[in-house]
N, C-alpha and C positions, 0 to 999 in steps of 0.2 A: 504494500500500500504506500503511495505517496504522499507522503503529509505538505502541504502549503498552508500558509500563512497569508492572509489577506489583510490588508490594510488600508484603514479609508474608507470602508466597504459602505455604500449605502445602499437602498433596498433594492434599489433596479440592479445591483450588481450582483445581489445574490439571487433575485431571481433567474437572470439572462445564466450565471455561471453555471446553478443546478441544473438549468435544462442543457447544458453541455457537457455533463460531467460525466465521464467514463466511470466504469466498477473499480479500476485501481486509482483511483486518483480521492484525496477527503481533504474539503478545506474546513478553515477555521478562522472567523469570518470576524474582522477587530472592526469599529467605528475608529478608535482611534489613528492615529496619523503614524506613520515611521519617523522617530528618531531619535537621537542619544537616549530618551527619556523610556522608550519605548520597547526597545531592540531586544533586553530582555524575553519576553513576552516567546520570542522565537525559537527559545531553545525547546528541539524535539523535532523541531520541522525538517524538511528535504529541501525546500522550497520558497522563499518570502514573491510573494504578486504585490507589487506600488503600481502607484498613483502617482498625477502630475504634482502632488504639494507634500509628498512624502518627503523626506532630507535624508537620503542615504548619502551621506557623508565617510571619511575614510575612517572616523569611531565608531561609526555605523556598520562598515561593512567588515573592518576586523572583528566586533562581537559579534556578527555574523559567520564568520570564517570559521571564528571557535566554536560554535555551537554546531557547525556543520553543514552549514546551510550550503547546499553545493549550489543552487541556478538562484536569479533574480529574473523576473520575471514580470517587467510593465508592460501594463494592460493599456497602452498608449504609445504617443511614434515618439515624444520627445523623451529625453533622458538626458538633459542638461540639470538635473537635480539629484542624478548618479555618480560619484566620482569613480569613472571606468578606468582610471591609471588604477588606483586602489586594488578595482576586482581583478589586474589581470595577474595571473597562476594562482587566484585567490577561487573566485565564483564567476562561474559565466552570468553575463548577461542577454535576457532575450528581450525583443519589445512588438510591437504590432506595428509596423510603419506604414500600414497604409488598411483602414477600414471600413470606411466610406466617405473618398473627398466630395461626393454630392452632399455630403451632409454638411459637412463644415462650408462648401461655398454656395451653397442654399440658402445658408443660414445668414452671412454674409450680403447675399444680394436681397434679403429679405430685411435686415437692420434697414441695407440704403436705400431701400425702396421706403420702407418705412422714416426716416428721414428725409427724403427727399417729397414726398406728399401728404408729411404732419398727420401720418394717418396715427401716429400713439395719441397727439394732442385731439386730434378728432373722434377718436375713441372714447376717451375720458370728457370731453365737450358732452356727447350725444348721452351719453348718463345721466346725466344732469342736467339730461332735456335742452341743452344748448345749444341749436341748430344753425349759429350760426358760423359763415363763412370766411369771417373779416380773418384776418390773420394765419388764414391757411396755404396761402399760395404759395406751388411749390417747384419743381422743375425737371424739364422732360430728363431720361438719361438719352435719347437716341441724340446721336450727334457730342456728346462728351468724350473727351479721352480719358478714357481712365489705366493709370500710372497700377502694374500689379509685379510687387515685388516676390519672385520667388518663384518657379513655373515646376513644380513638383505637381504631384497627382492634384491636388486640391488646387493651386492657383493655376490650372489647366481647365479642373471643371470649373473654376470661379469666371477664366476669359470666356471658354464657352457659352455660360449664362448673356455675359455683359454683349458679347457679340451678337446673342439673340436680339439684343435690346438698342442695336446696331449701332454702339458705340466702339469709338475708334482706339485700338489698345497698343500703349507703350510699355515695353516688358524689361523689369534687369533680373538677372540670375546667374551667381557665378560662374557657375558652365552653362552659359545659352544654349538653345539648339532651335531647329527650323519648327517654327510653329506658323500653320495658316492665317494669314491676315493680323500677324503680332510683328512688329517693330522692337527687336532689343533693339538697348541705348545705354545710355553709360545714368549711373545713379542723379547725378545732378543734374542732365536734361528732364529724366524722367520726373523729378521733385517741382519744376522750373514750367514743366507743360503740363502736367494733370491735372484736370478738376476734380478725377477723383482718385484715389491713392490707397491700393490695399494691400495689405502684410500677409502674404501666405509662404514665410519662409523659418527654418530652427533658428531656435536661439545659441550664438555664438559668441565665443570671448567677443570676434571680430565687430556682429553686428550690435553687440551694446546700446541701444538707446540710438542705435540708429535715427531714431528719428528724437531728434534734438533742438536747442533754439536755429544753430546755425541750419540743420536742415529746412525748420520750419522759414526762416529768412528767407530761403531760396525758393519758397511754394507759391502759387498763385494765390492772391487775394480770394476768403471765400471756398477753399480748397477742402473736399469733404476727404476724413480720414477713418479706414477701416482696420479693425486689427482684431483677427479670431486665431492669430497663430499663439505668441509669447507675449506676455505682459511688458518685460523687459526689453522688449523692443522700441519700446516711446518714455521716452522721459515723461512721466507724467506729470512732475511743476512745468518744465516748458510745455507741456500740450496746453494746460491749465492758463499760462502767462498768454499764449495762442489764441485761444479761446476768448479770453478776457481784451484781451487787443485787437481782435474782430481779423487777424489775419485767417484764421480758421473757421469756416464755415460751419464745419459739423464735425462729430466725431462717433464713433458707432465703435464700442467697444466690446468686447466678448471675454476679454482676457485684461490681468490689469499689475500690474508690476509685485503689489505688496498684497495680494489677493487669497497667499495661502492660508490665514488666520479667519477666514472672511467668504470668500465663495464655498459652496456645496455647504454652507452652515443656514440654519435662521437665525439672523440675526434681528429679527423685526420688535423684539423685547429687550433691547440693548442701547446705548448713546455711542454710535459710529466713533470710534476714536482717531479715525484715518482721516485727518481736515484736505486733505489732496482730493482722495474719494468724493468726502461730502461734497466737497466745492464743484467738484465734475457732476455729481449726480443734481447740485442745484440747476443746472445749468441747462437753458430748452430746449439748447442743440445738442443734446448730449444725451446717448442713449446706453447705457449700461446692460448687457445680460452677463449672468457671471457664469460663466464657460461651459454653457450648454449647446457652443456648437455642434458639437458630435451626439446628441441626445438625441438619437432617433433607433427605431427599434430596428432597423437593417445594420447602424455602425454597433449597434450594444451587442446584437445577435455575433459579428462579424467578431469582434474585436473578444468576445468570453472563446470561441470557435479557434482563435485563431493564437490566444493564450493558450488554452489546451495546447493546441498542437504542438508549440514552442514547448512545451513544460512532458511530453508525450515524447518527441523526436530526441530531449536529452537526456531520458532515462531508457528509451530503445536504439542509446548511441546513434543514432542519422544525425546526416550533415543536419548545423541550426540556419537556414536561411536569413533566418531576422535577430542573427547573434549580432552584438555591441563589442567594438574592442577599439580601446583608443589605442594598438597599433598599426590599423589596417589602413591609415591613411599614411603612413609614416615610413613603413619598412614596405618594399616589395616580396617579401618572403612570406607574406600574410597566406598562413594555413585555412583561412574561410576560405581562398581561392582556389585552393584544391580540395572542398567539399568535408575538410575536416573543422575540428573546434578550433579555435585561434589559442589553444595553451591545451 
């Protein structure tokens, strides 16, 4: 029997996992978070399954070591909240890199739509029986460019969307490649001509707050900004100073820098103590969902389906397809390329 540890776990997760769970496999299913506080909790396991706000840190992942825990196993594509130097000859890492990018750039073109035709402010009017129109006007997307940084699975199906809606698309991504009716460009033209600007790329030392004051300086007046990848991607005082100085149009957030203490929580019986937050969440143009991009019953089915399999292939020895190793970018000797484990 394979024992795993879950963590984070809330109820969609136990559902979607049961109905994926093979006879050798039994989890053990924590609300709590992963980290120094936590780790504990693990001894006896085979296996620890995270989350995007778990902190497997390198104290993390040696009390893990010692307890035996041989695989890590996120139920998610990022693991910038993993230290993979730590796990390597220590525990492998698996993750799910791709579960349904309709969903996350669905979700995405549904913020900007909603944004762009005040339909949250019209929603909340019509409740209250206020039928009127004054302050609703909004604006077409056909004929926009919009600036999509990152062209992985998901800012693929997010151009496809925007293209239905026959706007004209400017694309960066470290390794470009040929996409139909997409324009790469180098990051500061694309900041300079978008009206509208969306993040669908990992979080990196590199990319940092990518979007910064000096970025936002370089944007077009008015400039709507999207972000359903990594929090850490946008400085959120300069988005905020952004905002407040009317260089930024709108902003449609999904993900949010300091968010782990705060999303997948209720917080609706508490005093917000994040004044950044509040201040964006006071704000009209400002739409917050807290990282329910991926919340649809094809990426949850996808994504418990596709743990399995990951946490399945490394206790029946087969190659791990969606193994983590921060040496495979580094050394050419990288053993994932010859269909084995990277250690």
């Amino acid at each position: 029997m394979i024992k795993v540890a879950m963590f984070d776990t809330k109820p969609y997760d136990k559902t979607y996992f049961e109905k994926a769970l093979p006879d050798n496999i039994k989890i053990k299913y924590f609300t709590a978070k992963l980290d120094e506080n936590t780790y504990p909790l693990c001894k006896g396991f085979d296996v620890v399954c995270a989350f995007v706000n778990d902190d497997l840190n390198s104290e993390v992942i040696s009390g893990l070591y010692d307890f035996g825990v041989m695989l890590i196993a996120m139920r998610c594509a990022g693991f910038n909240n993993v230290d993979v130097k730590s796990c390597y000859k220590k525990i492998h890492v698996v993750r799910v890199p791709s579960y349904s990018p309709e969903a996350v750039a669905e979700h995405a073109a549904a913020m900007l739509l909603t944004s762009a035709r005040r339909i949250h402010k019209a929603y909340n009017r019509t409740r209250d029986f206020n039928f009127s129109l004054a302050g609703l006007e909004g604006f077409n997307l056909s004929g926009k460019t919009v600036g999509v940084v990152g062209t992985g699975k998901i800012g693929r199906a997010f151009i496809s969307i925007m293209q239905g809606f026959k706007c004209n698309i400017l694309a960066y991504d470290k390794f470009p490649s040929q996409i139909d009716g997409v324009t790469f460009t180098d990051m500061d033209t694309l900041l300079s001509k978008s009206d509208i600007i969306s993040l669908h790329c990992p979080l990196t030392e590199e990319n940092f707050h990518l979007i910064d004051k000096t970025a936002i300086d370089k944007m077009k007046k008015g400039v709507v900004i999207l972000n359903t990848s990594r929090g850490a991607l946008i400085d959120a005082e300069d988005l905020l100073v952004g905002i407040k100085d009317r260089k930024i149009g709108a902003a449609c957030l999904d993900v949010y820098e300091e968010e782990s203490d705060l999303f997948f929580e209720d917080k609706s019986g508490h005093i917000l103590g994040d004044d950044v937050l509040a201040r964006l969440l006071s704000m009209p143009n400002v739409i917050i969902t807290s990282h329910q991009a991926f919340l649809t019953d094809e990426a949850l089915s996808s994504i418990a389906q596709t743990t399995i399999k990951n946490i399945t292939d490394f206790f029946d020895g087969k190659p791990l397809e969606n193994e983590v190793c921060y040496r495979c970018e580094q050394f050419e000797d990288c053993k994932r390329e010859k269909q084995k484990k990277c250690f």
